[in-house]
N, CA, C and O atoms as a GROMACS GRO file, in nm:
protein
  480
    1UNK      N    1  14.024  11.931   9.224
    1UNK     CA    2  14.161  11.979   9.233
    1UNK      C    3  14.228  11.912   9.353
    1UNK      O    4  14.180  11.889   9.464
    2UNK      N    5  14.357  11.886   9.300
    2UNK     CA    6  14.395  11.830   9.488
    2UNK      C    7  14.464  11.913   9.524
    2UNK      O    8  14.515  11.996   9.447
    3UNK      N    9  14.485  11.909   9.674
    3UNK     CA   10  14.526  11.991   9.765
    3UNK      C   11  14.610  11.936   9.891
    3UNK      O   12  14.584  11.832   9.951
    4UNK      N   13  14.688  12.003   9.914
    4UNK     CA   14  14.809  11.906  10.052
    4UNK      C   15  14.796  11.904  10.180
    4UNK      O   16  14.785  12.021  10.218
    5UNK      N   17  14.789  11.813  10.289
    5UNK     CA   18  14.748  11.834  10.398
    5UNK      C   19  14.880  11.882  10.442
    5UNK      O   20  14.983  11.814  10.432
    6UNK      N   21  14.874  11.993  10.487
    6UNK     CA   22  15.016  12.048  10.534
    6UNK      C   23  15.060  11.977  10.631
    6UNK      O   24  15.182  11.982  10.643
    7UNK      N   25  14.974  11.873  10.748
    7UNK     CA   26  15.030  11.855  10.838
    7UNK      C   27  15.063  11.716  10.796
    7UNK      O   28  15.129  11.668  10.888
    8UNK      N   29  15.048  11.623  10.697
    8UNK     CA   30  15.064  11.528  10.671
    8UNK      C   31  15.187  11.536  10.566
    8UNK      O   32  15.242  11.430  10.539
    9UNK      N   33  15.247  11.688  10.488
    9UNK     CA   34  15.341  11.648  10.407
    9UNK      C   35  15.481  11.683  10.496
    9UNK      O   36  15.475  11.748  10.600
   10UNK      N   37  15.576  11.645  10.455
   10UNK     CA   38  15.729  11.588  10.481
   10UNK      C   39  15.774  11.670  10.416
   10UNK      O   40  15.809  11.765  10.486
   11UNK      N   41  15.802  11.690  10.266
   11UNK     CA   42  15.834  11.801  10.188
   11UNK      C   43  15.916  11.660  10.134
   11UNK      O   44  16.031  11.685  10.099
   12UNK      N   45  15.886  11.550  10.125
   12UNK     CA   46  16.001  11.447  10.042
   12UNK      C   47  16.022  11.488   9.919
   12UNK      O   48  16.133  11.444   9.892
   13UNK      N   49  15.976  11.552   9.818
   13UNK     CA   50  15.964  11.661   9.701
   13UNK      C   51  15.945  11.481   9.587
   13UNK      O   52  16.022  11.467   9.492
   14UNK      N   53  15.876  11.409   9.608
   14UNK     CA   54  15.888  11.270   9.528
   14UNK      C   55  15.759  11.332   9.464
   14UNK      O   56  15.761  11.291   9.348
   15UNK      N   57  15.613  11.434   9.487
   15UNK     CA   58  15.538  11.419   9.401
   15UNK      C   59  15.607  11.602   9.331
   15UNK      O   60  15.534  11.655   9.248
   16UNK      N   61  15.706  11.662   9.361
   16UNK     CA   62  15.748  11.774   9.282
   16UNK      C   63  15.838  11.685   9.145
   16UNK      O   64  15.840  11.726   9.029
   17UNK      N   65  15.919  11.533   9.204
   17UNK     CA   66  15.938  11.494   9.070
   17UNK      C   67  15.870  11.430   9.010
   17UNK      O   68  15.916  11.387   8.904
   18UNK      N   69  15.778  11.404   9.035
   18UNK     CA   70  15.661  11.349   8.956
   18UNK      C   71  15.594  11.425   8.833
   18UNK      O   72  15.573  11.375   8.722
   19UNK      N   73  15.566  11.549   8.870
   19UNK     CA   74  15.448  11.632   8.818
   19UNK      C   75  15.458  11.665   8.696
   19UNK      O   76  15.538  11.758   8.689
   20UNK      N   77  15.411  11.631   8.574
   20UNK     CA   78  15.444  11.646   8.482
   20UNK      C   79  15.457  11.758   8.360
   20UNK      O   80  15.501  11.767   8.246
   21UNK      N   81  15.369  11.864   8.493
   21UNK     CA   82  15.360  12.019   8.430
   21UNK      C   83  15.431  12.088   8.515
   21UNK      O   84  15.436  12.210   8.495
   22UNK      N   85  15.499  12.036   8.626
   22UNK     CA   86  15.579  12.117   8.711
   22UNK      C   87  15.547  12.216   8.800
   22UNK      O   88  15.609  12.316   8.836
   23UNK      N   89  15.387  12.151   8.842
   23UNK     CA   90  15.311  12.302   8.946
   23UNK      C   91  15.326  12.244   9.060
   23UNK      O   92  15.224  12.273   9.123
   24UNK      N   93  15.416  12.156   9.149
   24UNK     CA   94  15.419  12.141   9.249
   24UNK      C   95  15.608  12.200   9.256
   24UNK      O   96  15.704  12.201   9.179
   25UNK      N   97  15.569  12.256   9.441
   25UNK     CA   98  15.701  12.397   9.423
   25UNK      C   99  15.704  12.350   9.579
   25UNK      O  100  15.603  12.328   9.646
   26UNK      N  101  15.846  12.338   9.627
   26UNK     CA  102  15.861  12.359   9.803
   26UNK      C  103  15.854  12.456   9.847
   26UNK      O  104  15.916  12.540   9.783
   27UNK      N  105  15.773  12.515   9.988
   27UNK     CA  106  15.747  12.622  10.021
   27UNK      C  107  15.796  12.608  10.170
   27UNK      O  108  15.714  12.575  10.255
   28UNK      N  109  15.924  12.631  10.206
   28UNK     CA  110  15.982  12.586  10.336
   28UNK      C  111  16.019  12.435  10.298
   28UNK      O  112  16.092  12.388  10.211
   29UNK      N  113  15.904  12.351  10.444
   29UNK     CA  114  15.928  12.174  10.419
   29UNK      C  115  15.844  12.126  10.390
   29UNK      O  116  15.823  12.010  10.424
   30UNK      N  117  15.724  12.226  10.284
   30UNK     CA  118  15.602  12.125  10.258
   30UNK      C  119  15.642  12.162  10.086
   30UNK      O  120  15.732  12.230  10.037
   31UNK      N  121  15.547  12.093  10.033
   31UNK     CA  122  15.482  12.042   9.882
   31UNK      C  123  15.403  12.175   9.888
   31UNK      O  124  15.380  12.222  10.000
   32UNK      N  125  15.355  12.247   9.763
   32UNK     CA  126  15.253  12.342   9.789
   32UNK      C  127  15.215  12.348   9.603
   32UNK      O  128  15.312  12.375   9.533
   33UNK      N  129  15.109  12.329   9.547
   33UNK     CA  130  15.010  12.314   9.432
   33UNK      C  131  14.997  12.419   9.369
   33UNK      O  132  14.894  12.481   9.399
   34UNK      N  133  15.075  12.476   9.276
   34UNK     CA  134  15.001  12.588   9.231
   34UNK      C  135  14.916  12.553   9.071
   34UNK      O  136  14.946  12.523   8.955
   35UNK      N  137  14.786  12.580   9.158
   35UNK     CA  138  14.641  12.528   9.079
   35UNK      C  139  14.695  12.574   8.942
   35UNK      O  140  14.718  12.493   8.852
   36UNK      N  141  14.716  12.710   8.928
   36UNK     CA  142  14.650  12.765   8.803
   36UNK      C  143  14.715  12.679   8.647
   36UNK      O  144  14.670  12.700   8.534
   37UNK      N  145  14.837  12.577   8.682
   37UNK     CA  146  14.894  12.477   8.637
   37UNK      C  147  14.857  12.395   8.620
   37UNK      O  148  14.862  12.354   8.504
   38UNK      N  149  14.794  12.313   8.724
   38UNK     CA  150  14.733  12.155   8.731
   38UNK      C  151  14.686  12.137   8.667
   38UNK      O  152  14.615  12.224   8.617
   39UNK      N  153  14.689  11.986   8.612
   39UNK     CA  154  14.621  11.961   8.514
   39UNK      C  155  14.546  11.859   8.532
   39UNK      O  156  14.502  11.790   8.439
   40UNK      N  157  14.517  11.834   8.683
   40UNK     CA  158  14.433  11.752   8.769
   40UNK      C  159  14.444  11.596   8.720
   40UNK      O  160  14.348  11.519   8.723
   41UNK      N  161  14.573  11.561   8.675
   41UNK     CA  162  14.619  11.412   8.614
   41UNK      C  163  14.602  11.330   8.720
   41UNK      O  164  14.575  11.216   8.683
   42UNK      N  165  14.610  11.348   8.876
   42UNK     CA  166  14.645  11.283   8.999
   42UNK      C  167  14.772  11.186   8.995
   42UNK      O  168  14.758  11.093   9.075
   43UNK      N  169  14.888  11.182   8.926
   43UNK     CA  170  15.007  11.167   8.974
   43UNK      C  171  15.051  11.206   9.104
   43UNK      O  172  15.056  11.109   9.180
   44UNK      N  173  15.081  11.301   9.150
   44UNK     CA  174  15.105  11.323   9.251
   44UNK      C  175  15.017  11.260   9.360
   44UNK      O  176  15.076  11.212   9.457
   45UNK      N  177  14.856  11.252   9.354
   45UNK     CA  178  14.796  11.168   9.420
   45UNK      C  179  14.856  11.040   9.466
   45UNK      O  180  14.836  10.987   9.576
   46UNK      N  181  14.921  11.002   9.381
   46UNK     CA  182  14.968  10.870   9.344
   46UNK      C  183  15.058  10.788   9.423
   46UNK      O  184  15.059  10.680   9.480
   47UNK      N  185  15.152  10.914   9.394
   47UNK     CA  186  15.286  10.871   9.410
   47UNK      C  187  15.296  10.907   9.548
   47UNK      O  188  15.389  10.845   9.599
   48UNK      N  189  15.227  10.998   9.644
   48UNK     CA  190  15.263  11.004   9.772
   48UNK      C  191  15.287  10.947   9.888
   48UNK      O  192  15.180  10.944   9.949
   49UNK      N  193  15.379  10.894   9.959
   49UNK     CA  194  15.392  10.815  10.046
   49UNK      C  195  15.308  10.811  10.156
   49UNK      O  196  15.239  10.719  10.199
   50UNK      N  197  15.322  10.921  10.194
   50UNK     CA  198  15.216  10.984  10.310
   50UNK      C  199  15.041  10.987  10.301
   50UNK      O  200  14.963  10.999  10.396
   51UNK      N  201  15.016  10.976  10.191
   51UNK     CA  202  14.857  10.990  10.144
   51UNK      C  203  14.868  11.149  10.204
   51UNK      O  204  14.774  11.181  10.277
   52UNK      N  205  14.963  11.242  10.184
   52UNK     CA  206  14.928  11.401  10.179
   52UNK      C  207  14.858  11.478  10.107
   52UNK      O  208  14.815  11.589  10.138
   53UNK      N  209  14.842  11.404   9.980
   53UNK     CA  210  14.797  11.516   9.864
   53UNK      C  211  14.656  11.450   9.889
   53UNK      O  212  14.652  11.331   9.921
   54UNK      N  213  14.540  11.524   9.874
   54UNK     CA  214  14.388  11.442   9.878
   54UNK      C  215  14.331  11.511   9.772
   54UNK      O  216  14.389  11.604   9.716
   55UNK      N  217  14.207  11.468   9.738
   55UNK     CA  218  14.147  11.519   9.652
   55UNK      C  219  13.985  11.611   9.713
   55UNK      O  220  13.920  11.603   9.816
   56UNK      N  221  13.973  11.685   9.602
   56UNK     CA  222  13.840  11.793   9.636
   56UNK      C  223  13.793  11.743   9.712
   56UNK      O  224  13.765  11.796   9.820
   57UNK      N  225  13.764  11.598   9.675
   57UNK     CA  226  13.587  11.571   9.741
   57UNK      C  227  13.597  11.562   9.859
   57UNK      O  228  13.494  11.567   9.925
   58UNK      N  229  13.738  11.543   9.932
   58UNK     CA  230  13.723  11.510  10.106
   58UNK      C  231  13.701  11.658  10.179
   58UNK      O  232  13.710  11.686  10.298
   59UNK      N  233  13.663  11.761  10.045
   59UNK     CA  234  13.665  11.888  10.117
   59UNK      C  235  13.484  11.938  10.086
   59UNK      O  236  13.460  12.042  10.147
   60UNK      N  237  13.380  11.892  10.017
   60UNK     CA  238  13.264  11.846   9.945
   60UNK      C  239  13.263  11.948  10.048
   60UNK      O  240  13.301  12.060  10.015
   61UNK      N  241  13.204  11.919  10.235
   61UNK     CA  242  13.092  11.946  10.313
   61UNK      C  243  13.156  12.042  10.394
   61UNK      O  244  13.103  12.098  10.490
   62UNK      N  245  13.268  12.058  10.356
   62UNK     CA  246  13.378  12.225  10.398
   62UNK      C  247  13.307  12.290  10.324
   62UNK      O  248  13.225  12.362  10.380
   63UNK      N  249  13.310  12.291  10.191
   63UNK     CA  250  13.286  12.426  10.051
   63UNK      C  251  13.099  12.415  10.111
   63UNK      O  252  13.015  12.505  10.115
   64UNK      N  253  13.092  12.316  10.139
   64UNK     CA  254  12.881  12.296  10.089
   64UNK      C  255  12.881  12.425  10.263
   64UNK      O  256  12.871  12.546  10.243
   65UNK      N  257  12.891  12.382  10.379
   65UNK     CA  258  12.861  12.471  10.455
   65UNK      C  259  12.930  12.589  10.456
   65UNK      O  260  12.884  12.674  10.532
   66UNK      N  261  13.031  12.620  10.392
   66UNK     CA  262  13.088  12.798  10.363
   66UNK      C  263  12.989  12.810  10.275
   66UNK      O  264  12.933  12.916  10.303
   67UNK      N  265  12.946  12.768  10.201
   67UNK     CA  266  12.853  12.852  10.094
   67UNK      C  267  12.717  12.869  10.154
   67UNK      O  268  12.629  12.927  10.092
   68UNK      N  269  12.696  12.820  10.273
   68UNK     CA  270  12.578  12.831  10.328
   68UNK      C  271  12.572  12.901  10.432
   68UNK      O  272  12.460  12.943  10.462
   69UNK      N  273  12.683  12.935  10.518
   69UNK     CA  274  12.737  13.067  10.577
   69UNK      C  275  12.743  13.153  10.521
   69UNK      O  276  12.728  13.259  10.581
   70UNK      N  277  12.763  13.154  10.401
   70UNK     CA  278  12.818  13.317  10.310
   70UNK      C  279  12.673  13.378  10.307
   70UNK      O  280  12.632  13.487  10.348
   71UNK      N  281  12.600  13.259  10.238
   71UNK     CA  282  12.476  13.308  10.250
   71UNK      C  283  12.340  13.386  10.334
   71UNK      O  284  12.274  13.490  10.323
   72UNK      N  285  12.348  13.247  10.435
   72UNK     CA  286  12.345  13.316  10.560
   72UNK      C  287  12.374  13.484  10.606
   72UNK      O  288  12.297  13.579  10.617
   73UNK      N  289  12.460  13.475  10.618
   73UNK     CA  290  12.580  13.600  10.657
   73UNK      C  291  12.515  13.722  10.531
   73UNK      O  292  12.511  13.838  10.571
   74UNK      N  293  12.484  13.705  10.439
   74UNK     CA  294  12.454  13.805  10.394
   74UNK      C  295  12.322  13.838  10.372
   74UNK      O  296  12.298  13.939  10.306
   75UNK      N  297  12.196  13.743  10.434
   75UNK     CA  298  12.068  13.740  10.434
   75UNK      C  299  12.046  13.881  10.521
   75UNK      O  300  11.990  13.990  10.519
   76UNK      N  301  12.148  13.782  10.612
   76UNK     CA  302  12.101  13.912  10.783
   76UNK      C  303  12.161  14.013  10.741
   76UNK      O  304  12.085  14.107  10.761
   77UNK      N  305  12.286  14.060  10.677
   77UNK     CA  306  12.332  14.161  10.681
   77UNK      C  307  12.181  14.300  10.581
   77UNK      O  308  12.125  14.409  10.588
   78UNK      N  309  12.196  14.168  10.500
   78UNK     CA  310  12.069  14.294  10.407
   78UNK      C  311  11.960  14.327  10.492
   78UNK      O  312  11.904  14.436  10.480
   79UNK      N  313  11.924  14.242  10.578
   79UNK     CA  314  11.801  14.262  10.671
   79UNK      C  315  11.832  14.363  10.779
   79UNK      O  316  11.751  14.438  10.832
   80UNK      N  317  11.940  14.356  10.801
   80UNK     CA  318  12.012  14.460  10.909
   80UNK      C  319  12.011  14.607  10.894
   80UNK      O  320  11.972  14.696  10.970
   81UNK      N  321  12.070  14.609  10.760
   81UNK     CA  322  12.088  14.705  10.700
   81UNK      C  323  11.997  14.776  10.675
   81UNK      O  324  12.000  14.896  10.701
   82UNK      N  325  11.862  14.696  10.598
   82UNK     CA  326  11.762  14.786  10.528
   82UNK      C  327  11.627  14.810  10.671
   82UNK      O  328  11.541  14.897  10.689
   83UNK      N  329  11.659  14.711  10.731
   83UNK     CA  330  11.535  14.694  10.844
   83UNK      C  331  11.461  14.672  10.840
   83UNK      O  332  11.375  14.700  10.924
   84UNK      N  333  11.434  14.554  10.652
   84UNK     CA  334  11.330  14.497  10.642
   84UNK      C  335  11.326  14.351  10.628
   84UNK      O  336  11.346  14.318  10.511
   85UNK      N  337  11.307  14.259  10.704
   85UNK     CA  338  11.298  14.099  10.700
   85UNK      C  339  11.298  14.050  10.544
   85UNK      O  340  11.363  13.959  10.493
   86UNK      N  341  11.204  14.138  10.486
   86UNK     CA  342  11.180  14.067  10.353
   86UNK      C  343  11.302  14.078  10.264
   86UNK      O  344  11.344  13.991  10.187
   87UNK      N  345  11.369  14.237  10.295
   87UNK     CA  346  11.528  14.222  10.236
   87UNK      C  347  11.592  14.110  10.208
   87UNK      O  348  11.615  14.076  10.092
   88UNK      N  349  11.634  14.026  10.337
   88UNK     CA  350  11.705  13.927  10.387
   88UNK      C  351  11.647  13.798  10.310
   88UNK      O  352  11.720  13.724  10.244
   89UNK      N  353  11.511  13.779  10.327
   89UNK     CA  354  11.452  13.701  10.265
   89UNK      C  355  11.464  13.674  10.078
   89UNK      O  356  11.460  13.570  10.012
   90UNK      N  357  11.478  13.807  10.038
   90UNK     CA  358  11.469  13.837   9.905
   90UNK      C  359  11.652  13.808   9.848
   90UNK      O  360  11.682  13.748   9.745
   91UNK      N  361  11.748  13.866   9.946
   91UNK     CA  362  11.867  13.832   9.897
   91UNK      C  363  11.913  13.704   9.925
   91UNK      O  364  12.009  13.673   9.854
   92UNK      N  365  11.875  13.613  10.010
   92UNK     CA  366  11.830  13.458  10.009
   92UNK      C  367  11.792  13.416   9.878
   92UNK      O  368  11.820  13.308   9.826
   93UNK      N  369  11.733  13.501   9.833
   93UNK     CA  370  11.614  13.423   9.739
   93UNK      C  371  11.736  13.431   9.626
   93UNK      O  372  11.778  13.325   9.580
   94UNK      N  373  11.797  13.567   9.580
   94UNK     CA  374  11.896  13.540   9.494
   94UNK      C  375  12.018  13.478   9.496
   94UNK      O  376  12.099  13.439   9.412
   95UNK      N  377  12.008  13.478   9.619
   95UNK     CA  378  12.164  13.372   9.640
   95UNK      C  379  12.154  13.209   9.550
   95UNK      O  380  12.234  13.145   9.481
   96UNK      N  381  11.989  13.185   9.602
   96UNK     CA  382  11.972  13.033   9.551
   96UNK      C  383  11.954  13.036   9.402
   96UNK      O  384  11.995  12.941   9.336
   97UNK      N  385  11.898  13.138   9.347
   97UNK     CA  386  11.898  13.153   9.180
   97UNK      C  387  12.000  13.141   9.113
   97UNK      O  388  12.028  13.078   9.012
   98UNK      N  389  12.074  13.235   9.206
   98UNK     CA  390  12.229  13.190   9.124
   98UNK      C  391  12.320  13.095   9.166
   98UNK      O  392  12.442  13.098   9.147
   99UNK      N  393  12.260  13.016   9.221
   99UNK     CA  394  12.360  12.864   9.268
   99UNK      C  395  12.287  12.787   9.189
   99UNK      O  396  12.354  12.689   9.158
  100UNK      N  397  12.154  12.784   9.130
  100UNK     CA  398  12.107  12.694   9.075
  100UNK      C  399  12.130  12.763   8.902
  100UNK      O  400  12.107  12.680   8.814
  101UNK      N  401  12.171  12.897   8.857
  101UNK     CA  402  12.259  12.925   8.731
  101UNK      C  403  12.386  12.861   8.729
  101UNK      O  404  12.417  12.819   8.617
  102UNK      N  405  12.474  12.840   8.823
  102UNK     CA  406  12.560  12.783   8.832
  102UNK      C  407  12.546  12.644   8.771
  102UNK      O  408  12.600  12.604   8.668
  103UNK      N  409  12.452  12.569   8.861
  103UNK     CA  410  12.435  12.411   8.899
  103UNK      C  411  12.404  12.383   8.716
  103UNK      O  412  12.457  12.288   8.659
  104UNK      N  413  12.307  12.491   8.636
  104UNK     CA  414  12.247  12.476   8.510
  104UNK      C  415  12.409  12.437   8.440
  104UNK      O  416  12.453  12.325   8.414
  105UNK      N  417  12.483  12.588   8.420
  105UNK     CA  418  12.582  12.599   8.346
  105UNK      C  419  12.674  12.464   8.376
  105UNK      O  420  12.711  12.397   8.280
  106UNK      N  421  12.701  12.433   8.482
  106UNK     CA  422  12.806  12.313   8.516
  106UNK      C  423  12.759  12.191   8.451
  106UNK      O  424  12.830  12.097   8.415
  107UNK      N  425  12.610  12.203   8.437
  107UNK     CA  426  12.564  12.020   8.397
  107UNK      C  427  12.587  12.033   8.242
  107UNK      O  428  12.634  11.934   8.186
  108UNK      N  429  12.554  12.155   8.160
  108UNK     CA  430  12.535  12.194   8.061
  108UNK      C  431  12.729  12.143   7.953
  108UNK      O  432  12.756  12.076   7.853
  109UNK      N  433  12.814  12.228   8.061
  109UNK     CA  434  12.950  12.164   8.085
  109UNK      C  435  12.983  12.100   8.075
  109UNK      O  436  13.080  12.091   7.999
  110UNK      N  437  12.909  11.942   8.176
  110UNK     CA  438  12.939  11.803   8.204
  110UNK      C  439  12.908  11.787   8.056
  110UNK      O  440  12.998  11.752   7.980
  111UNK      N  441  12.780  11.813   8.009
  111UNK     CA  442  12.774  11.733   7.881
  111UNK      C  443  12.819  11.738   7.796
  111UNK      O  444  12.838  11.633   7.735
  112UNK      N  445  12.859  11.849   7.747
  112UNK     CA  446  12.942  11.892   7.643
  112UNK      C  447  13.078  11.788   7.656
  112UNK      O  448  13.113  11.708   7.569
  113UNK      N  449  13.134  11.806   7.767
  113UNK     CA  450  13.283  11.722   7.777
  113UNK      C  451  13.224  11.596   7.785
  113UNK      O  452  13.306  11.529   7.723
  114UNK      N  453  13.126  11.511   7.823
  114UNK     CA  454  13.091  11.386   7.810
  114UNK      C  455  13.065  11.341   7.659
  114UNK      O  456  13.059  11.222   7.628
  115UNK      N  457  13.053  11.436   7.576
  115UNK     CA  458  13.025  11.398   7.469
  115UNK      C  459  13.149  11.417   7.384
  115UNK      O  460  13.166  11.350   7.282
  116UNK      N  461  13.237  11.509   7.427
  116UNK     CA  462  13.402  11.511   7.390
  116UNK      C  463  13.404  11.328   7.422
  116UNK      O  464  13.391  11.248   7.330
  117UNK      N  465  13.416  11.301   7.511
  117UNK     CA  466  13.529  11.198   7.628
  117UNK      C  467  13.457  11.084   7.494
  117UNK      O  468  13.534  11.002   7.445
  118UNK      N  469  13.338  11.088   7.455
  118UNK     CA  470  13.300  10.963   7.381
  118UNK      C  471  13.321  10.970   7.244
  118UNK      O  472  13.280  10.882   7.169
  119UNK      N  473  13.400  11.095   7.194
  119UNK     CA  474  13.445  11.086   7.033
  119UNK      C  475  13.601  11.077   7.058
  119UNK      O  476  13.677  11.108   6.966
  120UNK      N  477  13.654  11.032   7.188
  120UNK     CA  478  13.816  11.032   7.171
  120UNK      C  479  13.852  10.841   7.189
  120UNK      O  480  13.967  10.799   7.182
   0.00000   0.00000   0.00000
């Protein structure tokens, strides 16, 4: 998904006329994305003068260490709570089960649409 560096946009509104589903909206003097629209075409990528709009991946090792804080953060809390190490240890343990249900369902995903992308 892309997303705007607030401190890098101007508000020149050149990728609001761009957008071809119309989810980019001025919010004051910036550009501001409303996702639930996008249709992740990267026009707006495109067309920006500024290189403001970026894409997910420069945000990859933001999302990878919040998800490893969250985790974290809730190991100890169960361990805290119950006053047993193995708690903490054990809700660890499900945190990673279900990142790796995730990781299943997403590849499972990829293929399905990879196998779309090669009958169009």
């Amino acid at each position: 998904m892309p997303w705007i560096d607030k401190e890098l946009c101007t508000g020149c509104g050149i990728c609001i006329d761009e957008c071809p589903v119309d989810t980019i909206v001025l919010v004051g003097d910036e550009a501001e994305i409303e996702m639930d629209g996008c249709i992740r075409c990267a026009i707006c990528h495109d067309v920006c003068p500024l290189d403001a709009i970026k894409h997910d991946s420069e945000k990859v090792d933001e999302w990878i260490e919040e998800k490893v804080r969250g985790a974290v953060r809730n190991r100890e809390l169960c361990e805290k709570l119950s006053g047993n190490p193995r708690d903490g240890k054990d809700s660890l343990e499900r945190t990673i089960k279900s990142y790796k249900r995730d990781v299943f369902i997403l590849q499972k995903a990829i293929e399905k649409l990879e196998d779309l992308f090669k009958t169009l």
